[in-house]
C-alpha positions as CSV (number, residue, x, y, z in Angstrom):
1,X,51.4,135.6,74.4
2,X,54.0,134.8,76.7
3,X,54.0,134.5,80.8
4,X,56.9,135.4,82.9
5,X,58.5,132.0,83.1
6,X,58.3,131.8,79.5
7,X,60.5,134.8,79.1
8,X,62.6,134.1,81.7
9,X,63.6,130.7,80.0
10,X,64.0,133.3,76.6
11,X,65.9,135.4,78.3
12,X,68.2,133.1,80.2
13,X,69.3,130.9,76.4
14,X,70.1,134.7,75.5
15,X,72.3,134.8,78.0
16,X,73.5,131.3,77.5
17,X,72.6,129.3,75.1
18,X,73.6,125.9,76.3
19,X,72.8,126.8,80.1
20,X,71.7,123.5,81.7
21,X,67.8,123.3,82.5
22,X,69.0,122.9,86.4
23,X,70.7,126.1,86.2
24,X,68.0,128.0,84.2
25,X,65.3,126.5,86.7
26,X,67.4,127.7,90.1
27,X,67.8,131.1,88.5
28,X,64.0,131.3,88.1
29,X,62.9,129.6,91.0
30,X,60.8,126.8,89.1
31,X,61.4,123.1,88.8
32,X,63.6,121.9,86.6
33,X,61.1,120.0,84.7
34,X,59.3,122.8,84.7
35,X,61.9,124.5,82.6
36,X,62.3,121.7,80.4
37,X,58.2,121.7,79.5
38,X,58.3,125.2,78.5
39,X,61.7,125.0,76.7
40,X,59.6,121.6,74.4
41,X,56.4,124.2,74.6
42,X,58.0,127.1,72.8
43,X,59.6,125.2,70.6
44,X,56.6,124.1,68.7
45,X,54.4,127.4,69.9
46,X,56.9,130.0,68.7
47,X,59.4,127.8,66.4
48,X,62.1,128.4,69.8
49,X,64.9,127.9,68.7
50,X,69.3,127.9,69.8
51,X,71.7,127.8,67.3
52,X,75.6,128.0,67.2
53,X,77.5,130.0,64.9
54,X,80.9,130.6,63.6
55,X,82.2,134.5,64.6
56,X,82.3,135.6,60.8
57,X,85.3,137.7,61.7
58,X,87.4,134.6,63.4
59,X,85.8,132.3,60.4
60,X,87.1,134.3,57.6
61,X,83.6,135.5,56.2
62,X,82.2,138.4,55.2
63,X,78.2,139.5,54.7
64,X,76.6,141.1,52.2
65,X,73.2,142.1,52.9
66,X,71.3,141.8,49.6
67,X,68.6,143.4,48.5
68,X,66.2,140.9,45.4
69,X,63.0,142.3,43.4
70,X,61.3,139.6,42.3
71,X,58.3,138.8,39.9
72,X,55.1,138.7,42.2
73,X,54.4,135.2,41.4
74,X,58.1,133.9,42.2
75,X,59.2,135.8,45.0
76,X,58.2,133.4,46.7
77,X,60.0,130.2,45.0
78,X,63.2,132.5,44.9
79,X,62.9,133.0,49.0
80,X,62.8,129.2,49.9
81,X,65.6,128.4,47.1
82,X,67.4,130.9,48.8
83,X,66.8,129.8,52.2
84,X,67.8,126.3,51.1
85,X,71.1,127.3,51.0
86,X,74.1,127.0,53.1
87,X,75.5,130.5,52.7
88,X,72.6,132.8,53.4
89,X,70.6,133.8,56.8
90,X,68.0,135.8,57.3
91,X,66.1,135.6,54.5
92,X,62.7,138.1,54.4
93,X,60.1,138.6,52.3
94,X,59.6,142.4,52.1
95,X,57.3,145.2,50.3
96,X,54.5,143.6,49.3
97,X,56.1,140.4,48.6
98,X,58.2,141.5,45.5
99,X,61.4,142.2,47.5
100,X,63.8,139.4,48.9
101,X,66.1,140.7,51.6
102,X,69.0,138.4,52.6
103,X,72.7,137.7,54.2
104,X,74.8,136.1,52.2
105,X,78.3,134.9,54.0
106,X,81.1,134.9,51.0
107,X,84.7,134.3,52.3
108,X,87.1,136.8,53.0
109,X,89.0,138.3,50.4
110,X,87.5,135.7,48.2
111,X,88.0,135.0,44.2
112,X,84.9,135.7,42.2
113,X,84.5,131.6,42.1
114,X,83.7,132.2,45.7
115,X,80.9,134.7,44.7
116,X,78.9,132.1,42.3
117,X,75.6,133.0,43.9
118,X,76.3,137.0,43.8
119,X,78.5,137.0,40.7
120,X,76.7,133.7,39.1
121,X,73.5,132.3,40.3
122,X,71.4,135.6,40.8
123,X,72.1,137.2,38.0
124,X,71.1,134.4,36.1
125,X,67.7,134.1,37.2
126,X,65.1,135.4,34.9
127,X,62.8,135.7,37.8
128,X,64.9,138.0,39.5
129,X,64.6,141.7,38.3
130,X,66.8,143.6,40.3
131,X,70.0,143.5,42.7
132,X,71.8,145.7,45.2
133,X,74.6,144.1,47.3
134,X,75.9,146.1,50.6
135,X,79.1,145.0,52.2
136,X,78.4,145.3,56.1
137,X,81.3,146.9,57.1
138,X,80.4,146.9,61.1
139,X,77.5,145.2,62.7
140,X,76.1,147.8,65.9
141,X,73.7,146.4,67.3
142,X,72.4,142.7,66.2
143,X,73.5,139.2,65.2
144,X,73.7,136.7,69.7
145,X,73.7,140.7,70.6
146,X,69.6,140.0,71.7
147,X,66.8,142.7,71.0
148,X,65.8,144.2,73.9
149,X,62.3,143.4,74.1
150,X,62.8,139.8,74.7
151,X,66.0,140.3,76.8
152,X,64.3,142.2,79.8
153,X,62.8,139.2,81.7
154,X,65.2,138.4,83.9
155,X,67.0,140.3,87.4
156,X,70.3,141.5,87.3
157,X,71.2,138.9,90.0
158,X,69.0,136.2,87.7
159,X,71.4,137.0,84.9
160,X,74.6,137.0,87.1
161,X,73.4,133.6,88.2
162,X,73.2,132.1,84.3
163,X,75.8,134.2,82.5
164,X,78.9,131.5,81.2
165,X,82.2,132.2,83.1
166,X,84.6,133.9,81.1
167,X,87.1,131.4,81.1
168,X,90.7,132.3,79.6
169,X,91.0,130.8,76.4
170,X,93.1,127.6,76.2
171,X,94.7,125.7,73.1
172,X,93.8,126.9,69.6
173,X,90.7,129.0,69.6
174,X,90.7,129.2,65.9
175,X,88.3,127.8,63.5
176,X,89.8,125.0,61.8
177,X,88.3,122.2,59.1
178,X,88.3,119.3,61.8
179,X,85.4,121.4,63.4
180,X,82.8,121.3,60.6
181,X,81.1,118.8,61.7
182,X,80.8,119.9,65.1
183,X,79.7,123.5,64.0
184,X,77.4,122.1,61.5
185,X,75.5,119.9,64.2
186,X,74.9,123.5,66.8
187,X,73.6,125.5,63.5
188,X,70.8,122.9,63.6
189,X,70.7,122.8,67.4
190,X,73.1,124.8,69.4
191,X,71.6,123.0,72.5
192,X,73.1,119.5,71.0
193,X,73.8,117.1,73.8
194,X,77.8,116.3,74.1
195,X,76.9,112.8,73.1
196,X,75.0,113.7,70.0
197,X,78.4,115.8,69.2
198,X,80.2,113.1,69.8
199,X,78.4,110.8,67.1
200,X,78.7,113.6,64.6
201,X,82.3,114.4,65.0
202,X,83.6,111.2,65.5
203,X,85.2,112.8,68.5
204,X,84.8,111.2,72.8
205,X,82.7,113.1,74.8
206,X,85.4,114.7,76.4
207,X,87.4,115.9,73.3
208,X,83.5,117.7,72.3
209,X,83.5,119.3,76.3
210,X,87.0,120.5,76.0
211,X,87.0,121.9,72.3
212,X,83.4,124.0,73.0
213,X,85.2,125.2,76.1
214,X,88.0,126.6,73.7
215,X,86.1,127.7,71.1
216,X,83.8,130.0,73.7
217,X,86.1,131.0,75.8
218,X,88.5,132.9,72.2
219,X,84.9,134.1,70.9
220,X,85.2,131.7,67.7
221,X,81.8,129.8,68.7
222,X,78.6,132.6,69.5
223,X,74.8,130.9,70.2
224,X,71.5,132.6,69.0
225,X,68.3,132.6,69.8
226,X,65.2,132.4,66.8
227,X,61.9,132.6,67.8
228,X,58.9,134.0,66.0
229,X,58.5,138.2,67.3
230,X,55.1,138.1,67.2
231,X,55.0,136.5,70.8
232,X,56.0,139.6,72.0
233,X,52.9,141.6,70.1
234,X,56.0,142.6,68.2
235,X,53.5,142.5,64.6
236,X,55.0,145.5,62.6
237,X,58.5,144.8,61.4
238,X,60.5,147.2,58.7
239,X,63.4,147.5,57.5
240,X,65.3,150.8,57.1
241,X,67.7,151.9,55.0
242,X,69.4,155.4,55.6
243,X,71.7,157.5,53.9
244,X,73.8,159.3,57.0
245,X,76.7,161.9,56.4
246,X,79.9,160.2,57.0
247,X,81.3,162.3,59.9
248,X,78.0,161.4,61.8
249,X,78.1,157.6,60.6
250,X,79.5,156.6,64.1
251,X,77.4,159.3,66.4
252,X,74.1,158.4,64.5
253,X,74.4,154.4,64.3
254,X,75.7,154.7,68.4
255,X,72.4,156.5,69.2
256,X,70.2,153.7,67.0
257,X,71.5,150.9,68.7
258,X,69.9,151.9,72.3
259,X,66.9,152.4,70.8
260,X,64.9,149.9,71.8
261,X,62.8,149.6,68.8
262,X,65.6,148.1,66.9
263,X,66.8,144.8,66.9
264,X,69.5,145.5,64.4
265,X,72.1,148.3,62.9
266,X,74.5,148.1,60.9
267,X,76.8,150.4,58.6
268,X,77.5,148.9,54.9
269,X,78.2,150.4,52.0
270,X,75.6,151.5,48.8
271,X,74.1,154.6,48.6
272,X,72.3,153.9,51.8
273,X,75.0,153.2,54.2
274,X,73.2,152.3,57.9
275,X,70.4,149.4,57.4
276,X,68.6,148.6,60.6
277,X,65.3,146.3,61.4
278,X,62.6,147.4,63.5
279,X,60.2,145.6,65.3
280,X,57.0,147.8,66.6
281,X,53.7,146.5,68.1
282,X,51.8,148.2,65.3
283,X,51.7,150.6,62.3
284,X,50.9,153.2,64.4
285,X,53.7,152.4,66.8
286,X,56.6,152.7,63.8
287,X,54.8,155.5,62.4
288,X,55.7,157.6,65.7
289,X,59.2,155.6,65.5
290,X,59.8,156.7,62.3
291,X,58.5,160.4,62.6
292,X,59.3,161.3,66.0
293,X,62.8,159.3,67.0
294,X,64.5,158.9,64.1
295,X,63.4,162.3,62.2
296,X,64.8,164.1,65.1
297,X,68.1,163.1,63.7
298,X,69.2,165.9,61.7
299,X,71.9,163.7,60.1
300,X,70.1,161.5,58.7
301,X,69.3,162.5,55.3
302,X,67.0,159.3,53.9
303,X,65.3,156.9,54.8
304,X,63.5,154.3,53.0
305,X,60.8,152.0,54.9
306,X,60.6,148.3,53.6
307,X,57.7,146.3,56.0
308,X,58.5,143.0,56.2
309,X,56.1,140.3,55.7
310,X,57.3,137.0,56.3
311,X,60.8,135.8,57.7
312,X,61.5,132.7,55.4
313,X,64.8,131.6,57.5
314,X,66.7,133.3,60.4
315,X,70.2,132.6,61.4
316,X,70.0,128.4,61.5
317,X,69.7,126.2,58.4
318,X,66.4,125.4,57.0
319,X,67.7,122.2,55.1
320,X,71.2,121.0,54.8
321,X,71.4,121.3,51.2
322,X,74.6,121.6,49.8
323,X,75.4,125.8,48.6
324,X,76.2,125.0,44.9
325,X,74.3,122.0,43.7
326,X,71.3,124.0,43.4
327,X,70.8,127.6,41.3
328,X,68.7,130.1,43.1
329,X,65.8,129.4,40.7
330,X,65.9,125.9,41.2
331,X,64.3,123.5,43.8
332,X,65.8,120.2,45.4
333,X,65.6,117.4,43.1
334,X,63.2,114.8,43.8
């Protein structure tokens, strides 16, 4: 389990991800090196974590949230070979281990070439029984938006103290090509020191300071923060897929995203159109969730529970494989 400095360091990368150990360290009132111990610590102890990622909106992509059955004995395979690639995150193994639950990022308005692993690669894997795809139309609660129980270390003076100035944007805030390689490097490591930019781009040191600086300040650039939940005795996650009236789409999904249980909502469409994840301490604890907050909403006229057992890759890359040299079925060459 964590201590209180260990949260506050959580808390503070929420807040900013790229917030300089002296700055984290004042807010808390501990050493800098003791800030940068802990920050090492939790990244072997609970697979800690920043990462920096495109706004999909401002990037041009959309997300499907996918729903896989799988045969028993190759859910498994199908998970990693989906987690190798470069256009999926979040990828969970779910009920029982025969159900693969995924984001896949498609571009925009995009031909069906641009939809080879919906359209293409899935289908075409014998392993893979069934599909549903749901378009997220608007994302609630979720996504650098942290979960509250791992966001609740930290003062409100603490947090004015390591919150980024909001700087007017300057120059071209847009996503362009020339900035792949920079936004390739912060997937992997969103904490990537200016000089390792540098060396991946190509670009000086000050060209790196000066295009993160535009790229934050329009919203373009967003950092995230994985770490394994079960730090937090968070050990029961689900997720939930409901089926809401659409005149009480926006009242109900408002509600869900203060509940405190949930570390993501989202509307999309299907026949279930409001997905969220819950994390609980326990059965028992999303049991009362379940029963007691959510079936007090009248509107809500399904719900379907899927636990989750394993989260095979969260927003960051596993391995920089390239998206279409590989079917889903397949692993990497050796």
């Amino acid at each position: 389990m964590l201590d209180a400095i260990d949260r506050g360091v959580i808390h503070a990368l929420h807040l900013d991800g790229r917030a300089p150990y002296t700055r984290i360290a004042a807010a808390l009132g501990v050493s800098t090196q003791t800030v940068a111990r802990r920050y090492r610590r939790l990244r072997g102890t609970v697979a800690l974590r920043v990462v920096g990622l495109p706004d999909p909106h401002r990037a041009g992509q959309a997300q499907w949230l996918v729903r896989l059955t799988a045969a028993p004995h190759q859910a498994q395979d199908v998970a990693r070979a989906l987690a190798r690639r470069t256009d999926t995150s979040w990828v969970k193994l779910a009920s029982g281990g025969t159900e693969i639950v995924t984001i896949i990022h498609t571009p925009t308005g995009a031909t069906a070439s641009s939809h080879s692993l919906l359209l293409g690669d899935i289908p075409r894997t014998a392993s893979v029984t069934s599909v549903s795809a749901h378009y997220v139309l608007h994302t609630y609660f979720g996504g650098p938006t942290a979960w509250r129980g791992r966001a609740d270390a930290l003062s409100e003076e603490q947090q004015a103290l390591l919150r980024p100035a909001q700087a007017a944007p300057e120059g071209d805030t847009a996503i362009t090509e020339a900035d792949a390689p920079l936004l390739a490097t912060l997937r992997q490591d969103g904490r990537a020191t200016h000089a390792e930019l540098a060396a991946a781009t190509g670009w000086t040191p000050a060209t790196v300071t000066r295009r993160l600086a535009e790229l934050r300040a329009g919203g373009a650039l967003l950092f995230d923060v994985e770490l394994d939940v079960a730090a937090f005795g968070m050990g029961t996650q689900a997720l939930l897929w409901m089926a809401v009236a659409p005149a009480q789409l926006e009242r109900i999904a408002t509600t869900l995203a203060g509940h405190e249980e949930l570390a993501f909502v989202g509307a999309t469409t299907g026949r279930t159109n409001l997905a969220a994840q819950a994390l609980c301490p326990d059965p028992a604890s999303l049991h009362r969730y379940l029963t007691h907050r959510l079936g007090a909403l009248d509107a809500i006229h399904t719900l379907e529970t899927a636990p989750v057992l394993r989260t095979v890759k969260a927003a960051g890359p596993v391995m920089a494989y390239p998206v279409t040299a590989y079917p889903v079925s397949a692993g990497r060459p050796e």
